[in-house]
ZALUMFI-85693 format. One record per atom (N, C-alpha, C, O): residue in one letter; x, y, z. Coordinates in steps of 0.1 Angstrom, whole numbers, plus 5000, padded with zeros to 4 digits. Atoms other than C-alpha are relative to their C-alpha. Layout:
<kekols>
AXYZ
...
</kekols>
This chain:
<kekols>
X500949885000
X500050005000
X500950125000
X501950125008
X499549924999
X501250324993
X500050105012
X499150115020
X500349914987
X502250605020
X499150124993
X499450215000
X501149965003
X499350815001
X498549975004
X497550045007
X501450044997
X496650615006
X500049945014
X499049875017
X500350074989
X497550515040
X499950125010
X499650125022
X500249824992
X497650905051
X498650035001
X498050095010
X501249955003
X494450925035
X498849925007
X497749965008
X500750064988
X492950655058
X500050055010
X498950075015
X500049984987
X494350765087
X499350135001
X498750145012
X500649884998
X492851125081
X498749965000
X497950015008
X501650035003
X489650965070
X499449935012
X498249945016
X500750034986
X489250765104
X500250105011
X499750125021
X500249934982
X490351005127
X498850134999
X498350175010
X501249895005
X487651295106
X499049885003
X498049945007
X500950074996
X485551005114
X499350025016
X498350075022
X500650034982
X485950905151
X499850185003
X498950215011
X500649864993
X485851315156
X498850055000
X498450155007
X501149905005
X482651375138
X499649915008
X498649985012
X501050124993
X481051025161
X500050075015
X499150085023
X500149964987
X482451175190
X499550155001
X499050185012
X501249864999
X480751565182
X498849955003
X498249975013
X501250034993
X477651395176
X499249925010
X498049925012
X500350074984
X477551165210
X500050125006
X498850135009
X499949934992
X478251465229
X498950114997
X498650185006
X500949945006
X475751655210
X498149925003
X497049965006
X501750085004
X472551405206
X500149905015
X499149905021
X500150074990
X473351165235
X499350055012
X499450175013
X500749914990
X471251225267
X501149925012
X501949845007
X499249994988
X473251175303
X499449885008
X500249815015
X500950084987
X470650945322
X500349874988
X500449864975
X499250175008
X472050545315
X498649964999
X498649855004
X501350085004
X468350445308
X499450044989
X498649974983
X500949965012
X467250685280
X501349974987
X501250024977
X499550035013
X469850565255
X500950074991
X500750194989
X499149955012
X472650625227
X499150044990
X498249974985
X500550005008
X471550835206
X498650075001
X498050114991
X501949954997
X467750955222
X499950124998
X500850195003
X500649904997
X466151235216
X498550005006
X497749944998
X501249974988
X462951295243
X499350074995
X499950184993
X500749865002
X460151495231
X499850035016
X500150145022
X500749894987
X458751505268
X501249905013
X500849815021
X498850084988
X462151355292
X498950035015
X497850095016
X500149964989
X461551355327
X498149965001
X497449884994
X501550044995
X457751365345
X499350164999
X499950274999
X500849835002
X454751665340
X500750065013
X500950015024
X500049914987
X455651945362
X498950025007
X498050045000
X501250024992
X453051955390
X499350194997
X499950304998
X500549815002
X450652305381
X498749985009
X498550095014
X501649974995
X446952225398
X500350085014
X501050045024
X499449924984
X447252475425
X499149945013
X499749965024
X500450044988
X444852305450
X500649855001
X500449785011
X498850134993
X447351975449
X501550085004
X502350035012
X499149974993
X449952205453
X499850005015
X500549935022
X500449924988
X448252365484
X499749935010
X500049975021
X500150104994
X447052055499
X500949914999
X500449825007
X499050094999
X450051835495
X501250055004
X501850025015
X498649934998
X453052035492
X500350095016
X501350145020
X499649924987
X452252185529
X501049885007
X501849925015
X499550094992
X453851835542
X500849944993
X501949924999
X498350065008
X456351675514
X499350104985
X498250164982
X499749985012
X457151775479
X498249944992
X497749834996
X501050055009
X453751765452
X500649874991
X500749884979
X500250145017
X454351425430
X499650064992
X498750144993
X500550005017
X454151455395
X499249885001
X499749785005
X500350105003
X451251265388
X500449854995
X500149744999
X499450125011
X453151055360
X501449935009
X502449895004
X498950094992
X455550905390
X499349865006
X499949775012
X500650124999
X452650645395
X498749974990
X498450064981
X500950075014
X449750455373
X498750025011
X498750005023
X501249984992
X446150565383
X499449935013
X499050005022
X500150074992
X445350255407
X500650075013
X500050065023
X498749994995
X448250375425
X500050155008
X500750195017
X500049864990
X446850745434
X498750015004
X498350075014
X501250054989
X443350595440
X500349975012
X499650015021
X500050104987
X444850365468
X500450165010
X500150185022
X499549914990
X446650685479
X498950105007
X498950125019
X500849884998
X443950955478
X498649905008
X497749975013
X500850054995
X441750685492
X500249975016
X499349895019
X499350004991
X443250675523
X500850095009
X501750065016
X499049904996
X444450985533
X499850045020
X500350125028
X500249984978
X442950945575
X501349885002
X501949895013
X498650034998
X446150715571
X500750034990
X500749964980
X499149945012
X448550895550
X501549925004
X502450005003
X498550014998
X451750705559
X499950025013
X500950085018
X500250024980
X450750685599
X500250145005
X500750165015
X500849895000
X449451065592
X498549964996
X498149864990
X501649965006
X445651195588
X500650124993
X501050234998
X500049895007
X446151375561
X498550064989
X498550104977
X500850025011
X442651415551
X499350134997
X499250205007
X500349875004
X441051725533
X498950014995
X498949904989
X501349925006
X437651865520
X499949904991
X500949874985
X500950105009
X435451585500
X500750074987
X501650034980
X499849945014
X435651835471
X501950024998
X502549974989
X498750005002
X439151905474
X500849904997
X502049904994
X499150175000
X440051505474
X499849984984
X500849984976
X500549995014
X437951495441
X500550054987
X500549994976
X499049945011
X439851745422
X500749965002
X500949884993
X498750045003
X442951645432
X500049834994
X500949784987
X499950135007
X442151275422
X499750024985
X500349954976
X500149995016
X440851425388
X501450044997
X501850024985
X498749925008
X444151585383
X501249874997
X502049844989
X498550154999
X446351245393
X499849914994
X500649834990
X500450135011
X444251025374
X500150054986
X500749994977
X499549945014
X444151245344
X501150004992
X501150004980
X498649965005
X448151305343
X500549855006
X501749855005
X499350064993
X448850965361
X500949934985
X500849974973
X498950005006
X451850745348
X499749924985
X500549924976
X500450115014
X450050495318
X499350134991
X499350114979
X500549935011
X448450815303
X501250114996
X501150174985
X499149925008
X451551045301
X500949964993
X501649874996
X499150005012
X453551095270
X501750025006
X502749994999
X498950044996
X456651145295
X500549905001
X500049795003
X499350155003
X459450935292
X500249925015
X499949805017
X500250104986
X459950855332
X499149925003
X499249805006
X501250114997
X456250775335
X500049874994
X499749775000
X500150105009
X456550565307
X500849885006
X500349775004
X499450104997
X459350375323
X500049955009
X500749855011
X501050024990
X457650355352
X499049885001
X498749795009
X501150114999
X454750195339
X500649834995
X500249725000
X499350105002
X457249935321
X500449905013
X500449785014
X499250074987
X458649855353
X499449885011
X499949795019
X500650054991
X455649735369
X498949904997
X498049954991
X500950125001
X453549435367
X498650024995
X498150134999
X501449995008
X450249405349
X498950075013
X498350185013
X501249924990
X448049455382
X500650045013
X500250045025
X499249954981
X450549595409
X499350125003
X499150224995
X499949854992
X449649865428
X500650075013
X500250095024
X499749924986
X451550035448
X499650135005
X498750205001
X500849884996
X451150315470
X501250125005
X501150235011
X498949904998
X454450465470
X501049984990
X501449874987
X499250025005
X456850565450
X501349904997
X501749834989
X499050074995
X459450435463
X500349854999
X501349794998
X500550185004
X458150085459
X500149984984
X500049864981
X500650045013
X457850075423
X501749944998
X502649975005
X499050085010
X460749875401
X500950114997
X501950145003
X498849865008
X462350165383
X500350065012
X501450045010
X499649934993
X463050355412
X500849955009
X501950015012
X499050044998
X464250105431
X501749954992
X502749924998
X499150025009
X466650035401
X500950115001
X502050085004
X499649885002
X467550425399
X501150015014
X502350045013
X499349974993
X468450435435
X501349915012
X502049955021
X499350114997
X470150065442
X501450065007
X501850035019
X498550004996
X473650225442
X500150105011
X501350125015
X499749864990
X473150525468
X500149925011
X499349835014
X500250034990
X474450435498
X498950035013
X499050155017
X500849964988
X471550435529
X500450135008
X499650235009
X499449854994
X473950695551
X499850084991
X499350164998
X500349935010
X473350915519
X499350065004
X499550185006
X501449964999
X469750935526
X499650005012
X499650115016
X500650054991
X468250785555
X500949995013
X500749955024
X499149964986
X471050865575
X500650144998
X501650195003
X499649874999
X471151185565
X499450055005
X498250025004
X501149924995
X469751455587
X499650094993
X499150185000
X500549865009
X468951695559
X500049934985
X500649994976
X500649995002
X467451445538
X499149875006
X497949895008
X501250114989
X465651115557
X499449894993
X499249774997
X500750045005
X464051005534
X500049954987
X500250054980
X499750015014
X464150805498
X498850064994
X498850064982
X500649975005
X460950955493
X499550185001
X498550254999
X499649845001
X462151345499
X500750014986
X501950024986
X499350015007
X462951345465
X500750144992
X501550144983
X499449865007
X463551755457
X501150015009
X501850115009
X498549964988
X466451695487
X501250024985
X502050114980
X498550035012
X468751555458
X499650084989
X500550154985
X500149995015
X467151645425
X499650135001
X498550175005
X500449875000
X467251975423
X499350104990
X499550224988
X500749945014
X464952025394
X498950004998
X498550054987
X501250105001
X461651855401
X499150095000
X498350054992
X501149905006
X459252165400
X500249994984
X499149974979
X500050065012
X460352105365
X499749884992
X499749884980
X500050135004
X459851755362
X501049914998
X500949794999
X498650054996
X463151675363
X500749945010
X500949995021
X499150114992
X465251355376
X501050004995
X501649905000
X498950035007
X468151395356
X501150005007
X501350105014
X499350014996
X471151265366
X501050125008
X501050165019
X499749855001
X473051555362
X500150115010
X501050195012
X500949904987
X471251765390
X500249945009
X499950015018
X500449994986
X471551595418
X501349975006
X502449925003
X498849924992
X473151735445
X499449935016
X498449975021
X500350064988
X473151505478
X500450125012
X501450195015
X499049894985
X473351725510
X500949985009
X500749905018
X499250064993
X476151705525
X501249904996
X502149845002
X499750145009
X477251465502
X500750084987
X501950054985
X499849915008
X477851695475
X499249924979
X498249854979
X500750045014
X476751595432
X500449834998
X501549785001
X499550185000
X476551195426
X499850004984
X499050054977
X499950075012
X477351045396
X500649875001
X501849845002
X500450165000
X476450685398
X501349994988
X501649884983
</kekols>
């Protein structure tokens, strides 16, 4: 082979691997579940807007995005709110009402987000759970955090304080990327 045509290889793979590696860094998304190569119309989960689930939920943890569980799943919850988690959290007939129209409307089998979506993947034909926390994907998500992390942290407690770490989630946002453990400082699993 001539030293011509073997210049003109080596220029032509390395204009290669440069242009593979612009567009990975370009089109690739960050989170190891959405894929080489994805692009997301709707990433992440709806941002929470109905102002009386703000108003009624968010006085005691973080509002859920509906699309973090599958309708069954905010029935069991909203059905039950004189035990909310070994609270009475229970509120005005009418006020239960809307907020169940809002959670069943946006819950996680009817939205076009991609979390919900992998959410509902995650979970068995008739599971219902009643907490996030419980579901498949999530425990998948948060397997590698060590416990002292969370649950032995005093500033955040809890695996279901989830705006402690992710510092995006009025957005809808879980992305990698964002979270910032307290104390702990940015994890990258």
């Amino acid at each position: 082979m001539n030293k011509s045509l073997i210049g003109t290889l080596l220029i032509s793979s390395t204009l290669l691997l440069v242009a593979t590696s612009f567009l990975y860094s370009q089109y690739a998304v960050s989170d190891d579940d959405e894929g080489f190569f994805t692009q997301v119309k709707y990433p992440g989960v709806l941002p929470v807007k109905d102002k009386t689930y703000i108003a009624e939920c968010s006085s005691c943890h973080m509002a859920y995005s509906p699309g973090l569980l599958p309708q069954k799943s905010w029935e069991k919850v909203m059905g039950n709110l004189e035990n909310h988690f070994g609270d009475n959290a229970e509120i005005l007939p009418d006020d239960n009402k809307k907020i169940l129209a809002y959670l069943q409307k946006n819950s996680a089998e009817k939205s076009p987000y991609y979390r919900s979506k992998k959410i509902m993947r995650s979970l068995s034909k008739n599971t219902v759970v009643d907490r996030i926390t419980k579901t498949p994907y999530f425990l998948r998500k948060h397997d590698e955090i060590p416990q002292k992390f969370v649950t032995g942290n005093p500033k955040v407690k809890s695996f279901s304080q989830c705006n402690s770490c992710h510092q995006n989630t009025k957005n809808g946002s879980f992305n990698e990327n964002e979270i910032n453990i307290p104390g702990v400082g940015y994890w990258n699993d």
